[in-house]
C-alpha positions as a printed Julia matrix, in Angstrom:
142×3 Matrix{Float64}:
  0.0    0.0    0.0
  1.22   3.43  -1.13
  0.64   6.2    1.28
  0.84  10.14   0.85
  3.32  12.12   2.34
  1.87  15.99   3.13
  4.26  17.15   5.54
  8.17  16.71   5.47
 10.68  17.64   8.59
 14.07  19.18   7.73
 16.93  17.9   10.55
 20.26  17.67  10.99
 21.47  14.73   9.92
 24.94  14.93  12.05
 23.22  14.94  14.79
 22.59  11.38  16.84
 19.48  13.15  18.96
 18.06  14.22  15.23
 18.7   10.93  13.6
 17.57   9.15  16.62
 14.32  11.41  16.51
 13.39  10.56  12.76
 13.92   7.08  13.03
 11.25   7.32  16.4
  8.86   9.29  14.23
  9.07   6.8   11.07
  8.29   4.21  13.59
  5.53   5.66  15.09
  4.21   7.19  12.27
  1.11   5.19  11.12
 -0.27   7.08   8.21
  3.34   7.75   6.85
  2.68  11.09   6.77
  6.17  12.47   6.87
  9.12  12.55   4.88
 12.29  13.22   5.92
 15.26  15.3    4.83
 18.61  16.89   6.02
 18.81  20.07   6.57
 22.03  20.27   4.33
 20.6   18.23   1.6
 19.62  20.14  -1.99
 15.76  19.3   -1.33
 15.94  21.12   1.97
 17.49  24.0    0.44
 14.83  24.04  -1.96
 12.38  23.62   0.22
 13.67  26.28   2.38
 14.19  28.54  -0.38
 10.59  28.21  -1.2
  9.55  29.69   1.99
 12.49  32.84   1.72
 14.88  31.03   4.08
 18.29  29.7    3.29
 19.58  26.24   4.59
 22.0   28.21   7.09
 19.23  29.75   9.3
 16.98  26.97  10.47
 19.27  25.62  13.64
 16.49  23.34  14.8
 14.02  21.14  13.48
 11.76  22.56  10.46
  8.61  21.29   9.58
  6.95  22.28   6.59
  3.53  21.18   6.55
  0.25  22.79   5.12
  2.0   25.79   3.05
  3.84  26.91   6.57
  7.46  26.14   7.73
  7.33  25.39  11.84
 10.82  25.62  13.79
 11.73  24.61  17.08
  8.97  23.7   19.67
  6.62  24.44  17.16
  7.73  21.56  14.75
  8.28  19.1   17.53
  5.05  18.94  19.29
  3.09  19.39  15.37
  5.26  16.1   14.91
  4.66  14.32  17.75
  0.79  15.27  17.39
  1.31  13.17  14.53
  2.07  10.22  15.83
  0.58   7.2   17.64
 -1.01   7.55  21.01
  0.36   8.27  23.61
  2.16  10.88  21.62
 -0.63  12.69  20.2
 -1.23  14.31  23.25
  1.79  16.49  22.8
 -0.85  18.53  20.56
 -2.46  19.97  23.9
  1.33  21.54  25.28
  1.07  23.92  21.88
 -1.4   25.66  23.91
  1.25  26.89  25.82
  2.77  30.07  24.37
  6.08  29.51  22.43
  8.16  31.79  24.75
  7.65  28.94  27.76
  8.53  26.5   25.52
 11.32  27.75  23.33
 13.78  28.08  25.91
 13.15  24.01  26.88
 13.84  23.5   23.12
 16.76  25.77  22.55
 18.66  24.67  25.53
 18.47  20.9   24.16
 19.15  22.1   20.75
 22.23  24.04  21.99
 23.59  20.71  23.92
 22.92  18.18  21.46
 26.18  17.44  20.25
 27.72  17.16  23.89
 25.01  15.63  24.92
 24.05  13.08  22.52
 27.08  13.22  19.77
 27.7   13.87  16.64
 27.59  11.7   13.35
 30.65  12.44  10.83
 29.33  15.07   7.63
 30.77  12.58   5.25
 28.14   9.88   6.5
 25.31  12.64   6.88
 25.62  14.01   3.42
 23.82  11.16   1.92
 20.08  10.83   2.02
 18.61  10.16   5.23
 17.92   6.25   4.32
 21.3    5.77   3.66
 22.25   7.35   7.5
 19.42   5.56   8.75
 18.42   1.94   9.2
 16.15   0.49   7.31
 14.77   3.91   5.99
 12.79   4.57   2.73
 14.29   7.14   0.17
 13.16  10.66   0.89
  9.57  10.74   0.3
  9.08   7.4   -0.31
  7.3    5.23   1.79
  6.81   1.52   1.59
């Protein structure tokens, strides 16, 4: 069965906590309503481009979904409202304005490398299946 993609998250693929995260969402993603691409990759930059932004601003997660491009806390909890239950609930902590919730994300975003580590660019480069196990191309889904 071939299912649509409508929204598609832009992350860094050197980072473990990002590539950890998409392989979590691909799991729990029933519909297989994402696709996935890194932020460095030519189909981010167009993506990015399309919305007025270059590749080097984002320095979070981006989801573009609907015609808008979400960053940061945003993104995440739109992602995990997404997914399977339990994690669906996330959807009811975007009622909380982004200024309590920003600094939560930035401070894990600014640690993520010393906290979590750091995969080597020459590895990242490639598409995300080929940095992740047992991943579909970008925007494929099987």
């Amino acid at each position: 069965m071939t299912t649509r993609t409508s929204a598609t998250i832009l992350f860094d693929g050197t980072c473990n906590l990002c590539s950890n995260s998409v392989r979590f969402v691909r799991a729990n993603d029933p519909h297989g309503h994402f696709a996935f691409e890194p932020l460095h990759s030519p189909e981010a930059a167009a993506l990015l481009a399309s919305f007025g932004r270059t590749p080097a601003a984002p320095a979070s997660i981006v989801l573009a979904q609907d015609g808008h491009l979400f960053e940061r806390s945003d993104a995440a909890l739109r992602i995990a409202a997404e997914l399977r239950f339990p994690w669906t609930l996330a959807r009811a902590l975007l009622a909380l304005p982004a200024r309590y919730r920003d600094p939560v994300y930035d401070w894990i975003a600014r640690n993520r490398y010393r906290l979590f580590g750091r995969r080597d660019a020459a590895s990242s480069a490639a598409s995300p299946g080929a940095t992740l196990p047992d991943a579909t191309s970008p925007g494929e889904k099987s």
